[in-house]
N, C-alpha and C positions, 0 to 999 in steps of 0.2 A: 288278652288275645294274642300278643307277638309272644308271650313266655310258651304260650299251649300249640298253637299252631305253626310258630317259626316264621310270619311273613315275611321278614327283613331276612332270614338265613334262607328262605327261597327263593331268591329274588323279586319277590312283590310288595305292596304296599297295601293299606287297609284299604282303600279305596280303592283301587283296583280290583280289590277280591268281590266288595260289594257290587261293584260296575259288572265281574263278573259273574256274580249271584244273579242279577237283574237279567242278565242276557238267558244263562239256560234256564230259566224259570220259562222266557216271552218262548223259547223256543219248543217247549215238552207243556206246556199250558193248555195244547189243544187236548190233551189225553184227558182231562178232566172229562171233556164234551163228548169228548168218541168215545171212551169207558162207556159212560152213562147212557149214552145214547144205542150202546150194543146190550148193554145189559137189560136196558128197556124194554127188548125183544121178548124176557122171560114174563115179563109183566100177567099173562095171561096163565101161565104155567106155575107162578107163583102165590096165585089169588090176589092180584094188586089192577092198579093201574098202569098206564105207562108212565103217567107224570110223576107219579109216586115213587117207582120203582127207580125212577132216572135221577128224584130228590136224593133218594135211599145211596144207590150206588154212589153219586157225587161227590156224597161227602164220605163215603168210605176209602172212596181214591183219592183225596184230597189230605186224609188224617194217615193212610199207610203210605204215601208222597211223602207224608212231613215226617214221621216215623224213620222211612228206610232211609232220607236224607240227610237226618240228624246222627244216625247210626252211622254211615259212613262217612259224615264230617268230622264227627268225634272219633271211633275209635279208628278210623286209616287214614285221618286227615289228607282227605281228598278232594278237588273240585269236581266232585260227581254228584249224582242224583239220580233217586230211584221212584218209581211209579208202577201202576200197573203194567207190564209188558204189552206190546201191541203183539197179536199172532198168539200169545197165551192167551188172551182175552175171548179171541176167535174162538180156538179151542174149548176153553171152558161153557161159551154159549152155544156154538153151532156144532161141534161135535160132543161134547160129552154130556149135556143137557137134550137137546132138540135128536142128535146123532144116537146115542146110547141110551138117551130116555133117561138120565136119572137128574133128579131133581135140583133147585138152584143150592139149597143145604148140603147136598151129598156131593156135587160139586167141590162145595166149600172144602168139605172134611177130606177129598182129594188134594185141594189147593195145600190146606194144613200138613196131611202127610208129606206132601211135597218139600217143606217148610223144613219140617222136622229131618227128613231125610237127610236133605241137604245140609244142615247145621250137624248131624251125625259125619255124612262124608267127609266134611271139611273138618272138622273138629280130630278124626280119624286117621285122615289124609288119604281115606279109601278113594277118594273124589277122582285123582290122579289116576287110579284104576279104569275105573270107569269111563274117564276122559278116554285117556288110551284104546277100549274096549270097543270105540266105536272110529273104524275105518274112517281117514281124513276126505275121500269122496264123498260120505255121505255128513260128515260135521260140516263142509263146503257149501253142500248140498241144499241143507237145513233152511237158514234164511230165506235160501231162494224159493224156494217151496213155499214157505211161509205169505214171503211175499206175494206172489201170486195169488196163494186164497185170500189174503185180506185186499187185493187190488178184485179182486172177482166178488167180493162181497161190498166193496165200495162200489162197484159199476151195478149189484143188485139192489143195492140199500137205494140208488139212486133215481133207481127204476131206468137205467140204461139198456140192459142185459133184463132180459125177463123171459118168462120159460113157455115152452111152445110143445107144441102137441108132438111133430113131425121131428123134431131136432133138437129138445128137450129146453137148448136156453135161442134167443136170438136176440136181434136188436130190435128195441122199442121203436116202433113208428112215432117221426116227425111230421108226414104228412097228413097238415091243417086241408087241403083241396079235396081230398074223398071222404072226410070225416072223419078218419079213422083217430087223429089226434088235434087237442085243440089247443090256443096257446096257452089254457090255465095247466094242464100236463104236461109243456114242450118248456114252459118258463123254468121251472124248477131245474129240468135238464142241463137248459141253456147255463144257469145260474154256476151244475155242478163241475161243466167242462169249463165254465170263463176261471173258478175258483182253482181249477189244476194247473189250467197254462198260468194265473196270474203266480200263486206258491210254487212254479218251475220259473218264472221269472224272475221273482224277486229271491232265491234261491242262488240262481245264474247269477245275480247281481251284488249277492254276500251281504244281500238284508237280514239282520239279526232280526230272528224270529219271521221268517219268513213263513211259515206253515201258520203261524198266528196270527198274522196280520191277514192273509189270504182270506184264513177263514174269517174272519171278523168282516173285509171289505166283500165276500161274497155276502155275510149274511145282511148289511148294508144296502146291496144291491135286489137283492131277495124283497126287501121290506118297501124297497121304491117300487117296484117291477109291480108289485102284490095290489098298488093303485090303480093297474090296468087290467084286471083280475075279477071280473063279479062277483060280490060278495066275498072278497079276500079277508076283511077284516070285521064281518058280523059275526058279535059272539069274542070276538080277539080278547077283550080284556078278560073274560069269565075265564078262558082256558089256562090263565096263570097266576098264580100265587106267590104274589111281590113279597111276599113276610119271609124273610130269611131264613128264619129259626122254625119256619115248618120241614124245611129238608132234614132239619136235625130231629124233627117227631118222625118222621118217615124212617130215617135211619134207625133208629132205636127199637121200631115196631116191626122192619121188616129185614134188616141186614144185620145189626152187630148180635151178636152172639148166638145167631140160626144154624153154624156151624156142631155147637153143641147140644141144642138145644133141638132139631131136627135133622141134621146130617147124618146122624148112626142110625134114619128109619129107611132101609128098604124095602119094604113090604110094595109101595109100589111095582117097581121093578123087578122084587122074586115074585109078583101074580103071573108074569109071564115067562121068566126064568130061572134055572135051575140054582144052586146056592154054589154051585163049581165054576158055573158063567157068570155070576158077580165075581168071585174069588180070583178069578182071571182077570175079570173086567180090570177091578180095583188095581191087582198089582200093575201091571202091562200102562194103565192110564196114570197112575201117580210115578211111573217110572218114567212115562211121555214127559211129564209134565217137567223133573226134575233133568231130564236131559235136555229141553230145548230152553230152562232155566239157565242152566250151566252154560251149555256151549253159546246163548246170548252175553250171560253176563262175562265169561272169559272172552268173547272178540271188543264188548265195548271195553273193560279196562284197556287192554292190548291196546287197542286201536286208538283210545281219546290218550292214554297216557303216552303214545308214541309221536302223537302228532304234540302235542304239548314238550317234547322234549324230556318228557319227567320219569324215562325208566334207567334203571340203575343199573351202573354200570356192568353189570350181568344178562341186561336185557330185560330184567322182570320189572312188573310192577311192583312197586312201593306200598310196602304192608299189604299186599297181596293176598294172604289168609285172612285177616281182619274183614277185608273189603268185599269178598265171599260169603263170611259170617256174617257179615251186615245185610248180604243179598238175601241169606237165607232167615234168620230175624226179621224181617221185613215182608217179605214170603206169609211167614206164619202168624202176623200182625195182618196183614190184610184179610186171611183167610178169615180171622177172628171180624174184623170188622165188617168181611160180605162181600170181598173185589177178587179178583184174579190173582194168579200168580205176582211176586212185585220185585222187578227186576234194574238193573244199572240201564238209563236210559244215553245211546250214543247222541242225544241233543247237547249234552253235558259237555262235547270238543268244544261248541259254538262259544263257551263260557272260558274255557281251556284258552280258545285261540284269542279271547278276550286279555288274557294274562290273566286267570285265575290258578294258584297253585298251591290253596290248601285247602283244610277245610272251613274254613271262615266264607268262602264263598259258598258250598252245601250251606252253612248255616242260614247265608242270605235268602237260599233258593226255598228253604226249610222254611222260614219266614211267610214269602211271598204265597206256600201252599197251603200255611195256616190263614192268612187274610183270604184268599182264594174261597173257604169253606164259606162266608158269609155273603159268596155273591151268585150262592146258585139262581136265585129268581133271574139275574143277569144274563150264566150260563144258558139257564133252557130256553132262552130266545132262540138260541143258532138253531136253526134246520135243519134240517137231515140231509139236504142238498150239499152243505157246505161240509158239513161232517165228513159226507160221503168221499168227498175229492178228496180229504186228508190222508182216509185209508187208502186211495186209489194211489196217492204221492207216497206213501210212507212202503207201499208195493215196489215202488220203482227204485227208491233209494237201496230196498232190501235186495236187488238184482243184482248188482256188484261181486259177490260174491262167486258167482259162475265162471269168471275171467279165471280163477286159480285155478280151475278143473280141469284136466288131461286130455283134453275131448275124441282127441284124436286116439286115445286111449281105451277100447272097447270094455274093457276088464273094468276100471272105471267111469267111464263115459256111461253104462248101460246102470249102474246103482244109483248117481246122482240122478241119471235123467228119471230113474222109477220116484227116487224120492221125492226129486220139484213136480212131478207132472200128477203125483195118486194124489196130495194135497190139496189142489185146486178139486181136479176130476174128481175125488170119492166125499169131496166137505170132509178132512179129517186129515191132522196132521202127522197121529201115530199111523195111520197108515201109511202115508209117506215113508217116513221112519223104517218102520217095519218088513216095504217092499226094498228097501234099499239094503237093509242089514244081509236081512236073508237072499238077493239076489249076490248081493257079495261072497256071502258063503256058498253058494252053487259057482260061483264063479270059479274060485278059489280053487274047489273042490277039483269040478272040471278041467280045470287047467295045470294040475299036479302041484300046486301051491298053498297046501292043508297045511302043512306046516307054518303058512305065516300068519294063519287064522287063531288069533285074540282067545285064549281061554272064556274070558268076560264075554266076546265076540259072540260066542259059542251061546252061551248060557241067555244074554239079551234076547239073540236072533229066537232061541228056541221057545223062550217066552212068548215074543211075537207071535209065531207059528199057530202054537197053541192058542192062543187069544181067538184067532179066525176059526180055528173047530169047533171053540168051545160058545163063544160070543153070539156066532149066525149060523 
């Protein structure tokens, strides 16, 4: 281990690395639950259940975790770790499933091209292109957008935010005095806002693995409260299936290899449209997918390798290529096993700030996601209440990113603000994308500034364009 990984020429020890395996595991642990429990939602759309569905997914995010963690412990030896992306996951279920109508398979075969592309770019070095190709307003932009529909879908998941005739979403009624709500509806609630302030406290307080623990002592709390509740617990033990190794028959029937095996059928989706508005769809959405890959996976290296101390003396990250190919390897292992895009997760600082600084600590994390696979009956205890805050936390932390923006800057100010605001408002994040690109290029244009408009710029936006003629 010290000949392969160097611990002692990086200043670490083997224990330390492991201490620091231990920590981003408890920290990105919750993605197991929230995966699953978003992808859940297809259950109906995929001829499944939901508990099935939630087996299925688990352990596909649990085996493409351990997968893309091993890949970049080994070949970039890094203290990093990759999972399914949170806001790619969004994507994949609520806009390009439920959104675009195509199916949880065809999805996949998306997630896959995405994979591949990716491992093309970087292998290329076209990536750098591309990077470049899209305006620093709207890569700023990105997250934050992001953020907000996964915090708007945590406050829907939660039943906080629920939709109305006159004003399309509003706030759920608390008030138990006119009937309108009662405490077996208003407990869960309670449950989902005590679990956000507690994961912003214990956050605040530089608890390792604070979103993990949150959710755990919400769902703790969930299961006392549920004593006060008629009939909370008849029926409780029927609805779950303690046997471990059923989640792995689940998987095998309805997630690993539906990518090839149903993802090249559109016959649904060409009943109602034309073969030029899939052709569009496809490219336009697997280009979605690989840019908000990209620009995640390039701010968490940057950003955890920065606070760790561990970029080189040029300012880059260390085996930097490598740890790209790993993102995208990892990508196209998930696709195959049934999950989302699978991306460098920024819980990985929390392991960094630990003193982790090779890959012996991924190995540890890589470890902890392979044990993780035999405790789905455990997982699908949490609730959708506790779940829900996570996505609501994991919104707020995605917010940061607004502080770089020019605001004061119209020229800029008006593409980021198109990009964070079509996200949440339209459920879709290539829209976001898309209003931001092409408002940039009118801007541009507008303001006698065509010259500093991106070739690549050019060609993205007009894809975009296209998309909305051809799509609706």
């Amino acid at each position: 281990m010290e000949k392969y990984f160097q611990v002692k020429e990086k200043g670490s020890t083997i224990r330390t690395e492991i201490l620091a395996g231990l920590t981003t595991f408890m920290a990105m642990a919750y993605i197991l639950m929230v995966n699953s429990g978003m992808f859940a939602n297809l259950a109906m759309m995929n001829g499944t259940t939901e508990d099935r569905m939630y087996n299925a997914v688990y352990i596909a995010t649990a085996i493409s975790a351990v997968a893309g963690t091993l890949l970049i412990g080994l070949l970039a030896n890094l203290p990093l770790a990759q999972a399914s992306g949170m806001g790619l996951n969004a994507f994949f279920v609520y806009t390009v499933c439920f959104g675009f109508g195509l199916s949880y398979a065809n999805a996949l075969l998306l997630v896959l091209f995405d994979g591949v592309l990716f491992i093309a770019l970087t292998l290329t070095g076209v990536r750098k292109k591309i990077f470049d190709a899209i305006p620093a307003c709207v890569r700023m932009a990105i997250p934050a957008g992001i953020g907000l529909f996964i915090a708007f879908l945590g406050l829907q998941n939660a039943g906080i935010v629920v939709q109305d005739s006159s004003t399309c979403v509003t706030l759920v009624s608390f008030n138990v005095f006119n009937g309108t709500a009662t405490w077996a509806t208003i407990m869960p609630l309670l449950v989902t806002i005590f679990a956000l302030i507690a994961i912003a406290a214990l956050s605040a307080k530089k608890v390792k693995g604070a979103v993990f623990w949150g959710m755990l002592g919400s769902t703790v709390v969930y299961y006392i409260l549920g004593f006060t509740v008629k009939d909370f617990y008849v029926g409780f033990s029927e609805k779950f299936n303690f046997n471990p190794f059923s989640a792995f028959k689940d998987f095998g029937e309805i997630a690993l290899g539906k990518v090839f095996t149903q993802g090249f059928d559109f016959s649904a989706y060409l009943a109602d449209h034309s073969a030029a508005s899939l052709i569009i769809l496809l490219v336009t959405t697997a280009l979605a997918f690989c840019l908000v890959d990209m620009f995640d996976t390039l701010g968490t290296l940057f950003g955890a390798c920065s606070r760790g101390n561990m970029l080189t003396e040029k300012g880059e990250v260390p085996n930097f290529e490598k740890a790209m190919l790993s993102d995208a390897i990892a990508t196209v292992c998930g696709s195959v096993c049934g999950t989302s895009t699978v991306t460098t997760f920024v819980e990985a600082s929390s392991g960094i700030a630990e003193g982790g600084r090779t890959g012996l600590s991924a190995m540890v994390t890589a470890g902890m996601f392979f044990i993780a696979m035999f405790l789905s009956p455990v997982a699908s205890l949490i609730p959708g209440c506790a779940t829900a805050a996570v996505l609501i936390f994991v919104g707020v932390l995605m917010m940061g990113a607004v502080l770089k923006i020019e605001w004061n800057n119209p020229a800029i100010a008006l593409p980021a603000f198109l990009t964070i605001s079509f996200m949440p408002f339209t459920y879709n994040i290539s829209y976001g994308i898309a209003f931001g690109l092409i408002s940039y290029i009118f801007l541009k244009l507008f303001t006698g500034k065509a010259k500093e408009i991106n070739v690549g710029t050019w060609v993205i936006g007009i894809l975009f364009a296209v998309m909305f003629f051809v799509t609706h």
